[in-house]
C-alpha positions as CSV (number, residue, x, y, z in Angstrom):
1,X,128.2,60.2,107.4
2,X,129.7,60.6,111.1
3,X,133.1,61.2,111.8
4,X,135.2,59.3,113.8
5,X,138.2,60.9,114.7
6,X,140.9,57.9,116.6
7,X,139.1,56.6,119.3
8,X,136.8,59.6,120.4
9,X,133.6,60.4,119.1
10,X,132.3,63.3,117.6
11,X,128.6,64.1,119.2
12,X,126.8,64.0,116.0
13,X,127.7,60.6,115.7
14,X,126.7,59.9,119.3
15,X,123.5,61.6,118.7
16,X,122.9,58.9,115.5
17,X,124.0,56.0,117.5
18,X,121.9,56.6,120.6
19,X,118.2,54.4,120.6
20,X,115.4,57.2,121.0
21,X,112.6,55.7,123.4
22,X,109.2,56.1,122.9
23,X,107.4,59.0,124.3
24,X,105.3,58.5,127.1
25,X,102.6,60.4,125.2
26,X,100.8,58.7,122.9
27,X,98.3,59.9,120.0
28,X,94.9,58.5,119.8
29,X,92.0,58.8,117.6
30,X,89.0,58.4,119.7
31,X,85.5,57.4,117.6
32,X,81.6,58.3,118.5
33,X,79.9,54.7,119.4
34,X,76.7,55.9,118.2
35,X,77.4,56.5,114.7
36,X,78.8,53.4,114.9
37,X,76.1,51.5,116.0
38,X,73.3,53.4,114.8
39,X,74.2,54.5,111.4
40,X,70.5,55.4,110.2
41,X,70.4,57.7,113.8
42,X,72.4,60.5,111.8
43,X,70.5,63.3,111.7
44,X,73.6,65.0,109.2
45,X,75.5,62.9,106.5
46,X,77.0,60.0,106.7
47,X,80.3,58.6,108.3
48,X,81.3,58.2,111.3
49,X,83.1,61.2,113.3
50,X,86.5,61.1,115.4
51,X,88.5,62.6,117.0
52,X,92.5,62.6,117.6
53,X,93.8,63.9,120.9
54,X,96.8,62.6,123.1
55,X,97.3,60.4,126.2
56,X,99.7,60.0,129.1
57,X,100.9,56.1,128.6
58,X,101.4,55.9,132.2
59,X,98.7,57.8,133.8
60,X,95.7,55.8,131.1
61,X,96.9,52.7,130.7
62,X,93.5,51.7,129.4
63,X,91.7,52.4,126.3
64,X,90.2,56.1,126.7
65,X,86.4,56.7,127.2
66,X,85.1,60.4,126.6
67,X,82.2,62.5,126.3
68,X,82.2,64.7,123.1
69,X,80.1,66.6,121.1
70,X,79.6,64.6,117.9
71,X,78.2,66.9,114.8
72,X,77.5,63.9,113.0
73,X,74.5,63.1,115.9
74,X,74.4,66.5,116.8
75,X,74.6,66.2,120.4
76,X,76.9,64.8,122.7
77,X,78.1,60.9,122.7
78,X,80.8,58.9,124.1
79,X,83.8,58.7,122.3
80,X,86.5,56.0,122.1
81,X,89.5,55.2,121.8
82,X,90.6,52.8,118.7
83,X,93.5,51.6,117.1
């Protein structure tokens, strides 16, 4: 439990009292669309691949939209971002 000592403030206490904002880096999982949509397209087990990777809230203010290599399809695919 903090201490209050009179009228000051320790700075453990002022640590637990301060609001922590959120980041401005978010993480993301981003999904293949063709595994997706075309489950019997596999050529390698089923599922559906993803991936997790981190964004800039300010800079991508939209849902992220990426070409990866999906071992799943076994080539590359777009990939993106859910929730």
């Amino acid at each position: 439990s903090p201490l209050i000592l009179g009228n000051s403030i320790t700075k453990t206490t002022l640590k637990l009292l301060m609001a922590k904002s959120k980041g401005i880096r978010l993480t993301v999982t981003l999904e293949c669309t063709e595994c997706r949509q075309y489950p019997e397209k596999q050529e390698r087990g089923p599922g559906v691949f993803r991936y997790s990777t981190s964004k800039n809230r300010r800079n991508t203010p939209n849902r992220l939209e990426l070409p990866k290599y999906c071992p799943k399809c076994n080539r590359h695919t777009n990939f993106k971002e859910i929730k």
